[in-house]
BAKOL-837587 format. One record per residue (C-alpha): residue number from 0; x, y, z; residue in one letter. Coordinates in steps of 0.5 Angstrom, whole numbers, plus 2048, in hexadecimal, padded with zeros to 3 digits. Example, Ala and Ser with C-alpha at 12.3 -4.5 7.8 and 13.67 -1.06 7.14 Angstrom:
% BAKOL-837587
- 0  819  7F7  810  A
- 1  81B  7FE  80E  S
This chain:
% BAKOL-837587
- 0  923  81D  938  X
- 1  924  823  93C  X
- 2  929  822  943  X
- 3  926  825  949  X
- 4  92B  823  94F  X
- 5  92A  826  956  X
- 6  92A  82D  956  X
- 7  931  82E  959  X
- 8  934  835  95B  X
- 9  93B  836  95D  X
- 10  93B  83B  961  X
- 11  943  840  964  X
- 12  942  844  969  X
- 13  948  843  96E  X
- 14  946  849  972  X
- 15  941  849  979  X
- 16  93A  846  978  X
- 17  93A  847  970  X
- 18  93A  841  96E  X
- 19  934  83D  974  X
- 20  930  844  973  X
- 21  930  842  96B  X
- 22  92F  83A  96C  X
- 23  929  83C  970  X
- 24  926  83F  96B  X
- 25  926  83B  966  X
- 26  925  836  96B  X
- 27  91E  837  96B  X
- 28  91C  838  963  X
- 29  920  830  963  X
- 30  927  832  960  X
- 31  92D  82E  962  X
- 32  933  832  964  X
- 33  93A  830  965  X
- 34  93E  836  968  X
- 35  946  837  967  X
- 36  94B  83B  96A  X
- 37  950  83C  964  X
- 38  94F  83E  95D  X
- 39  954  839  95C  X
- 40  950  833  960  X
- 41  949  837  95C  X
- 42  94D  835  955  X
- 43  94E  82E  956  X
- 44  946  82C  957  X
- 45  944  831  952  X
- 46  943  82C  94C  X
- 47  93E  82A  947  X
- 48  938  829  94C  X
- 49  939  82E  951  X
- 50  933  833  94F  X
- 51  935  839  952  X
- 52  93A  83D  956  X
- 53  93A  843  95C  X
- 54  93F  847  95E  X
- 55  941  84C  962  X
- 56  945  852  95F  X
- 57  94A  852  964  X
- 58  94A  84A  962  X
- 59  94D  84C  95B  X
- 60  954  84F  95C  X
- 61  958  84D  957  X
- 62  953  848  953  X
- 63  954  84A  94E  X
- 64  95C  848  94E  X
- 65  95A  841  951  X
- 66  958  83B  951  X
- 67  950  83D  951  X
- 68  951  842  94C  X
- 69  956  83C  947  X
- 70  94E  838  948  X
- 71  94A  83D  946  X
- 72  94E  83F  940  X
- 73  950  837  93E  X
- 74  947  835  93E  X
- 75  945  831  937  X
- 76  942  835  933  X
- 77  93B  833  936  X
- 78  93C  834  93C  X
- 79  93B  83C  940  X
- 80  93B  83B  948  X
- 81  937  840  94B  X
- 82  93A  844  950  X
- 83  937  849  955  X
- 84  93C  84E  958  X
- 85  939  851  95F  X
- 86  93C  858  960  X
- 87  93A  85F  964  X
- 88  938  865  95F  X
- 89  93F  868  95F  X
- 90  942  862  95D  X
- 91  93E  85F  957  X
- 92  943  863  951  X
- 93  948  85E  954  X
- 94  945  858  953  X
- 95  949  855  94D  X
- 96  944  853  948  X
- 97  94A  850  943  X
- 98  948  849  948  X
- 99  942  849  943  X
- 100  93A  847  944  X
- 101  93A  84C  94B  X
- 102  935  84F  94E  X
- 103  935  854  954  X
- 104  931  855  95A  X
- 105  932  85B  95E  X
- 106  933  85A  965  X
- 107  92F  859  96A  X
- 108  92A  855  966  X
- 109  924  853  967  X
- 110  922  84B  968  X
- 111  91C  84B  963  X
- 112  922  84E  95D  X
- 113  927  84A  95E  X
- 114  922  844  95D  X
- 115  91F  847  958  X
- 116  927  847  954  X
- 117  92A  841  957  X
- 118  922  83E  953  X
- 119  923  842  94C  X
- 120  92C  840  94C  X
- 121  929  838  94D  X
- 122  924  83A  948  X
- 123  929  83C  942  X
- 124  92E  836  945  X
- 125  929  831  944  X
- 126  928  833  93C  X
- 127  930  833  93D  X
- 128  92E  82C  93E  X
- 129  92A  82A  939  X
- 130  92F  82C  934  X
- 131  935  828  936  X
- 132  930  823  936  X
- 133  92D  824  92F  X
- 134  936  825  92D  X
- 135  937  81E  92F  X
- 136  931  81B  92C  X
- 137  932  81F  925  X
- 138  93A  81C  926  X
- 139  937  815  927  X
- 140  933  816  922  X
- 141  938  818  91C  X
- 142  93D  813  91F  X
- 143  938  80E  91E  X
- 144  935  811  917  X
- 145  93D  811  916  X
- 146  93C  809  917  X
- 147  937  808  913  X
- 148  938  80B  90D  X
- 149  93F  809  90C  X
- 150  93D  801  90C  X
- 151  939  801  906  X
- 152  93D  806  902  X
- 153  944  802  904  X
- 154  940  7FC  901  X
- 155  93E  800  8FB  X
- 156  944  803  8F9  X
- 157  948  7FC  8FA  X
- 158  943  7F8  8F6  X
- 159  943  7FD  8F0  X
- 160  94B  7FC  8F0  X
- 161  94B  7F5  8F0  X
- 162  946  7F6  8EA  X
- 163  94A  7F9  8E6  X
- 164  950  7F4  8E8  X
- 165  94D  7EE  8E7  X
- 166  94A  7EB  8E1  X
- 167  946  7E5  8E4  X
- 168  93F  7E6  8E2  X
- 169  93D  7E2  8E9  X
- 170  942  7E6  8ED  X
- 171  93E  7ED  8EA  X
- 172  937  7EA  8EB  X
- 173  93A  7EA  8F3  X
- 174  93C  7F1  8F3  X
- 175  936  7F4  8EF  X
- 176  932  7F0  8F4  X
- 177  936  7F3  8FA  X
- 178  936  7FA  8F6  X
- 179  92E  7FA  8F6  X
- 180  92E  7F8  8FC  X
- 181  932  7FE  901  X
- 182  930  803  8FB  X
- 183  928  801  8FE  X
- 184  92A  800  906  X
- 185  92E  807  904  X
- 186  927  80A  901  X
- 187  923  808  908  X
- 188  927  80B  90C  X
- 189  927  811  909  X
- 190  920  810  909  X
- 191  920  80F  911  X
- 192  923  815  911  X
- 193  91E  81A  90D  X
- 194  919  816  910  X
- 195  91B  818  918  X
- 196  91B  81F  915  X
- 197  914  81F  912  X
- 198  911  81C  918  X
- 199  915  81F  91D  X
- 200  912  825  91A  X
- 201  90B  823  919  X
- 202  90C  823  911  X
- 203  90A  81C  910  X
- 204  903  81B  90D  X
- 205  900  815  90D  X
- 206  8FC  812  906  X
- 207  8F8  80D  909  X
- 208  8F3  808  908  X
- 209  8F0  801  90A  X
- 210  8F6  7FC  90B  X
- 211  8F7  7F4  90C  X
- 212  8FC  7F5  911  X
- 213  8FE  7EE  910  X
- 214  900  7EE  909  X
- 215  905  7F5  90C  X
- 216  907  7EF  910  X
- 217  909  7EA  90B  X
- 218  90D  7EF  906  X
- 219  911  7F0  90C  X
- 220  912  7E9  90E  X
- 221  914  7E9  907  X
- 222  918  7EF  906  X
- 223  91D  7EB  90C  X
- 224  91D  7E5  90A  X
- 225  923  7E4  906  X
- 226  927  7E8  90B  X
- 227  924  7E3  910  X
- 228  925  7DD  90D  X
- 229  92D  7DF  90C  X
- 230  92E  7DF  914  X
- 231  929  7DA  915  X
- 232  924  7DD  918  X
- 233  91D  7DA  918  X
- 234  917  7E1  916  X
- 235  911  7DE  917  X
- 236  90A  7E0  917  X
- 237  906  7DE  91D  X
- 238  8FF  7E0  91D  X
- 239  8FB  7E4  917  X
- 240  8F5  7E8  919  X
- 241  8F2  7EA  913  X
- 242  8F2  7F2  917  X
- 243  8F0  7F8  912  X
- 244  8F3  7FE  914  X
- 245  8F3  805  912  X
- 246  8FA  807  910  X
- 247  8FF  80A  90C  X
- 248  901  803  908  X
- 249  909  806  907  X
- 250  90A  808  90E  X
- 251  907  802  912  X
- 252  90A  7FE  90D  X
- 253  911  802  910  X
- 254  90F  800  916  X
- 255  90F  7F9  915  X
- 256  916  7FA  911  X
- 257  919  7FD  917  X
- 258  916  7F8  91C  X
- 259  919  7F2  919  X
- 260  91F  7F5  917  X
- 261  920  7F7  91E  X
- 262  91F  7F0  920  X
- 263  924  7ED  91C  X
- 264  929  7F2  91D  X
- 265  929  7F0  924  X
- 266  928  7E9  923  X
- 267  92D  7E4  924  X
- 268  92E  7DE  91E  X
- 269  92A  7D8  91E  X
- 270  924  7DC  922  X
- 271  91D  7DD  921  X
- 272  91A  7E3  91F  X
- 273  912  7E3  920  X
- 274  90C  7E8  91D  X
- 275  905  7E8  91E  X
- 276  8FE  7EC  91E  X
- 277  8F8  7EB  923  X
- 278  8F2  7EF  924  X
- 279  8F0  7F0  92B  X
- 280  8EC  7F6  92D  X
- 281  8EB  7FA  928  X
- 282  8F2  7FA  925  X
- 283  8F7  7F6  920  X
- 284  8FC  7F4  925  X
- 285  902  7F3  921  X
- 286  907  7EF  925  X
- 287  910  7EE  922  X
- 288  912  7E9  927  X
- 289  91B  7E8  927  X
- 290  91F  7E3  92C  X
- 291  925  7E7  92B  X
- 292  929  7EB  930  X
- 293  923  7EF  933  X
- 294  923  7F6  936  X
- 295  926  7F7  93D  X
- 296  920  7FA  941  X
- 297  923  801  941  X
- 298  922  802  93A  X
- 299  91C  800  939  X
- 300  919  807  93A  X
- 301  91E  809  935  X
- 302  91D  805  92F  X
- 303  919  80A  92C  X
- 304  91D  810  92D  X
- 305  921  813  928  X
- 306  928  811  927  X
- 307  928  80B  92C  X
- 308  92B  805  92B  X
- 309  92C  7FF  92F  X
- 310  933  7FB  92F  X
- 311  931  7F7  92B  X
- 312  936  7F1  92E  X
- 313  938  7F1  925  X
- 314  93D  7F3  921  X
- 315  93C  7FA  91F  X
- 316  93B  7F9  918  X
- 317  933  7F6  91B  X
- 318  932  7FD  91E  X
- 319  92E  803  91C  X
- 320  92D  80A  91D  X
- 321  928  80B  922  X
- 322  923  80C  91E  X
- 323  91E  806  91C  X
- 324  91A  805  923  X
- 325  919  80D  923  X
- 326  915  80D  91C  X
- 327  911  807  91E  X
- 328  90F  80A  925  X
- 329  90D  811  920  X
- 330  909  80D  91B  X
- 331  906  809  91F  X
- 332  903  80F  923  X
- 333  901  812  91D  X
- 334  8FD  80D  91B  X
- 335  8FA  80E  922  X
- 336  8FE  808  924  X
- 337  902  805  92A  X
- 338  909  802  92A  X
- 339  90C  7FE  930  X
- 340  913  7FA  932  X
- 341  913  7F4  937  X
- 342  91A  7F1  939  X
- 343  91B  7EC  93F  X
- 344  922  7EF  93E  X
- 345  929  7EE  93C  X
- 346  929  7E7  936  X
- 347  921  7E6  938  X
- 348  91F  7E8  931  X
- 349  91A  7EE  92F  X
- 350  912  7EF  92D  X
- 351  910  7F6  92A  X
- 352  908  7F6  92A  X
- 353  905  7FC  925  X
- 354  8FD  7FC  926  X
- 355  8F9  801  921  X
- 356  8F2  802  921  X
- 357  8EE  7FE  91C  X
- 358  8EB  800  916  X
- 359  8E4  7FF  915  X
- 360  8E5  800  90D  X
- 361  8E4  7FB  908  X
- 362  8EA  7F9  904  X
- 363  8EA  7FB  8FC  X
- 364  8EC  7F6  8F7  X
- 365  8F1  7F7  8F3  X
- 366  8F0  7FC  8ED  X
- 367  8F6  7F9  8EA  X
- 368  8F4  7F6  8E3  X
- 369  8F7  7F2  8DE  X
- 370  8F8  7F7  8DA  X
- 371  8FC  7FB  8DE  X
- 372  901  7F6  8DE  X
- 373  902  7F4  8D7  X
- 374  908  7F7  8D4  X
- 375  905  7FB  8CC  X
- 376  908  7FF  8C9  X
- 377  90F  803  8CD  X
- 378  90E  809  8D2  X
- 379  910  80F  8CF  X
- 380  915  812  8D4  X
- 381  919  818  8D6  X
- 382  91E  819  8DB  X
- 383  921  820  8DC  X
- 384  927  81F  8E1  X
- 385  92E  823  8E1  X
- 386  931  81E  8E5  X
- 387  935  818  8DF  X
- 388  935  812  8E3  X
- 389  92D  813  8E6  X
- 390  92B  816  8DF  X
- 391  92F  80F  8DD  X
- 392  92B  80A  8E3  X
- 393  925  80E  8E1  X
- 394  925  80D  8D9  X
- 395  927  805  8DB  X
- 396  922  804  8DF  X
- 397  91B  807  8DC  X
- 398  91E  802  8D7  X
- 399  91E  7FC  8DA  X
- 400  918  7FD  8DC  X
- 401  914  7FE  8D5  X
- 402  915  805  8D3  X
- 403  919  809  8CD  X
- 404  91D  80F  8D1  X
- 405  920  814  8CE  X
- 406  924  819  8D3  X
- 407  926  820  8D4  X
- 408  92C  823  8D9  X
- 409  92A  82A  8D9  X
- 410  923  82E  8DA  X
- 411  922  831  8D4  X
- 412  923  82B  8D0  X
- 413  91F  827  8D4  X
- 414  91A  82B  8D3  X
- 415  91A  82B  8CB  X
- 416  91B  824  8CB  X
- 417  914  823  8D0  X
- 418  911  827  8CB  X
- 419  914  824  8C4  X
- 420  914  81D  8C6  X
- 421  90D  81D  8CA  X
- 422  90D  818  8CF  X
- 423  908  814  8D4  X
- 424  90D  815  8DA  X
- 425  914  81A  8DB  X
- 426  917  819  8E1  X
- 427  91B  821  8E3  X
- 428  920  822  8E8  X
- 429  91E  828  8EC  X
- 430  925  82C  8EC  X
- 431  927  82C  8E4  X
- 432  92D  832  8E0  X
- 433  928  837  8DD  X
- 434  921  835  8DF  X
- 435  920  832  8E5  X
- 436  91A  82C  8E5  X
- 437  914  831  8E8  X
- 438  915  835  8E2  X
- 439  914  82F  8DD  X
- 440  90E  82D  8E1  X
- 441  90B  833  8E0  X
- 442  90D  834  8D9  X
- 443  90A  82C  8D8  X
- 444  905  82D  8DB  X
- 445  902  834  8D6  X
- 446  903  82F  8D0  X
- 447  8FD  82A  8CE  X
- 448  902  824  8D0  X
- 449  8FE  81E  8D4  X
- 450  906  81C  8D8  X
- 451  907  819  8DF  X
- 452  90B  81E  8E1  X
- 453  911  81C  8E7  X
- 454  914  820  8EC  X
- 455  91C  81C  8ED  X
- 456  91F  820  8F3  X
- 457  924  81F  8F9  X
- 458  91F  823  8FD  X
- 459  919  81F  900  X
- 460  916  824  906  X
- 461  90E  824  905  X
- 462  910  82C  903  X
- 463  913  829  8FD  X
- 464  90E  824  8FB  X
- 465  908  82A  8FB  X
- 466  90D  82F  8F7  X
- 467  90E  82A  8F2  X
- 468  906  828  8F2  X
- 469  905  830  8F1  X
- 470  90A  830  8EB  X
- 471  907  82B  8E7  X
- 472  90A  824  8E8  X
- 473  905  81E  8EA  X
- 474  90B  81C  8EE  X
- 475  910  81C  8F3  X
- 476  915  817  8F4  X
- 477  91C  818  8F9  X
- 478  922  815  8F6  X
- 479  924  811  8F6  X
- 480  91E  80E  8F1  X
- 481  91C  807  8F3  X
- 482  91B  803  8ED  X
- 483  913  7FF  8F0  X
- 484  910  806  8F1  X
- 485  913  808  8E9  X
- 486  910  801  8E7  X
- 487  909  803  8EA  X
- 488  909  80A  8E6  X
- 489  90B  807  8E0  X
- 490  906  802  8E2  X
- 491  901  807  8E2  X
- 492  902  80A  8DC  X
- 493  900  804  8D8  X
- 494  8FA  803  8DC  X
- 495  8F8  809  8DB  X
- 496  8FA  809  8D3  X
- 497  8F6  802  8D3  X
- 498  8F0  806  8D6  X
């Protein structure tokens, strides 16, 4: 959001009719002018709003050393005040250029000139403006990231330490559940934000297909539900449409995430929370209604700008980073979409209605076969990971979902281990001593082997994906790796071995 104050000009020309000569000028092209009759007095009401100064050079005797000169010299790193030094011909090497951002016009000068340079010094202001605004927000930001990011990390850290003080099975079985639950909230936020990046930037792509919008609705109610239930709050389904849309599955299903989420963030206990779809003209009408504590009309217009938060009248920890109603309003438009916010006001509750275009496609039944769900024989897996505990987490966790692993740290020896053992699928960190994961992949990939190949990495930028994809590996998955999406593979795997 960018500041466009009054273009307000002070102006120090304490002798004759300087300064009514130059405000009449200016008069004309609109400018606001304030006229002073002391560097001093100029001094006190050059603060951070004021667009430019003139001056006389006679008016500038001794600035340097006095309060004018301090002001200048003391203006935070944005800011650069414009000054333009009136002076005759002969005098124009007097001009003390060390007062900084100086222009000089020789005198007499015409009246088009010095509207032209009183213009050009706003111009270069107003950019001035713009970054002090985008300082602050970028602090706001970080402090709220900050925030945030040291909820959950507290939680685990406190919940891992308590692990290994306490022996009690029911207790540990707590603090697993506190730990795999900040550790997946963690993991979301720094989706959030790589996704705001993409999308900022015009790098997310949309993989879509036809959509049953209200069963998107149903996992989402569902996703809530035991958050819900612990403050008491009533999630209920109001109205199904059996609406058709044409849409990416994960991102709409992050739309109705965030949309409830926001709900119940700011939803006092023992309220109620309620989601729907309709079709009316043409559209799919998905409406997250909340009697909670509203949105002051003056942020309404803002909810879905970057980094905007309302107060939400809660304790911090219920906060966030600014960012939710911003990914919603960039998906929905990607879908060719709208997305609106209605609030009577302060403690009146709020209603978020996203509308899509229909589909006019059918639904594709499932192709998941029994067969794909048997469990056979043990996948045959590979992790190549440098990282002790990841390649550890990775080993378990393909284990307790039916494979025999075997793991490598280094890229040399991942490589002959895929080569030797011969697996269905191998998961390969990207950044590994020796070998990077390209290289493996292509190394595989001159080989007969018939092997999933997947990518692990900390980068997930479109770019990234396609460099993968280029090398070799079958598919890309950001850390951290999310043990559903593992599932699925494996679960192709056999699939494609029972056929």
């Amino acid at each position: 959001m960018t500041y466009d104050p009054p273009a307000r000009v002070l102006v120090l020309a304490p002798r004759g009719r300087d300064a009514e000569l130059i405000r009449v000028m200016l008069a004309q092209s609109g400018v606001v002018v304030e006229t002073f009759t002391s560097a001093e007095a100029l001094a006190v009401a050059l603060d951070e709003e004021a667009g430019c100064a003139i001056a006389t050079l006679e008016a500038l005797d001794d600035s340097l050393d006095g309060a004018l000169g301090r002001v200048l010299r003391d203006q935070p790193p944005w800011s650069d005040v414009p000054m333009i030094v009136l002076a005759q011909a002969r005098e124009t090497h007097s001009v003390p250029l060390e007062l900084g951002n100086i222009t000089v016009l020789e005198r007499p000068i015409a009246p088009n000139t010095l509207v032209a340079t009183v213009r050009a010094a706003l111009r270069a202001r107003r950019r001035q403006w713009a970054s002090r605004a985008e300082i602050r927000q970028r602090d706001q930001f970080l402090a709220m990231l900050g925030h945030e990011l040291r909820n959950p990390l507290g939680s685990i850290v406190m919940a891992t330490d308590l692990i290994g003080l306490d022996d009690n099975r029911e207790s540990r079985a707590k603090r697993l559940a506190i730990l795999s639950r900040q550790a997946h909230h963690l993991a979301r936020l720094v989706d959030d934000l790589l996704d705001v990046a993409r999308i900022t930037t015009g790098k997310v792509r949309l993989q879509r297909e036809p959509l049953a919008v209200d069963e998107l609705v149903r996992a989402g109610a569902d996703a809530f539900a035991e958050a819900a239930k612990a403050r008491a709050i009533t999630l209920e389904i109001v109205a199904t449409s059996g609406a058709v849309v044409d849409g990416d599955p994960v991102r709409l299903a992050q739309v109705i995430t965030n949309l409830v989420g926001n709900a119940l963030k700011y939803s006092p206990n023992g309220r109620a929370i309620e989601l729907g779809t309709w079709i009316d003209n043409g559209q799919c009408e998905l409406r997250v209604v909340d009697h909670g504590i509203g949105i002051e009309r003056d942020m309404l217009g803002r909810v879905f700008d970057l980094f905007t938060q309302a107060d939400a009248g809660l304790a911090r920890s219920d906060g966030g980073m600014g960012i939710g109603l911003t990914l919603v309003d960039r998906l929905v438009r990607l879908h060719g979409g709208t997305v609106e916010a209605f609030s009577e006001g302060r403690d009146l509750g709020s209603r978020f209605v996203v509308r899509l275009p229909l589909s006019h496609a059918q639904l594709q039944p499932s192709t998941r076969t029994a067969a794909s769900r048997e469990t056979g024989a043990p996948v045959r897996a590979v992790v190549v990971e440098d990282s002790t505990d990841l390649r550890e987490l990775s080993v378990s966790l393909l284990e307790a979902i039916g494979c025999e692993v075997e793991a490598a740290a280094t890229g040399p020896e991942g490589l002959a281990l895929i080569q030797r053992v011969t697996p269905e699928i191998a998961l390969v960190d990207i950044g590994l001593p020796g070998m990077n994961g390209f290289e493996i992949a292509r190394a595989v990939r001159e080989t007969p082997q018939r092997i999933v190949l997947v990518a692990v990495t900390g980068y997930g930028r479109k770019e990234d994906r396609d460099q993968a994809l280029a090398a070799g590996f079958d598919l890309h998955f950001a850390k951290p790796v999310q043990a559903g999406r593992l599932r699925e593979v494996i679960e192709r795997v056999r699939a494609e071995r029972a056929a």
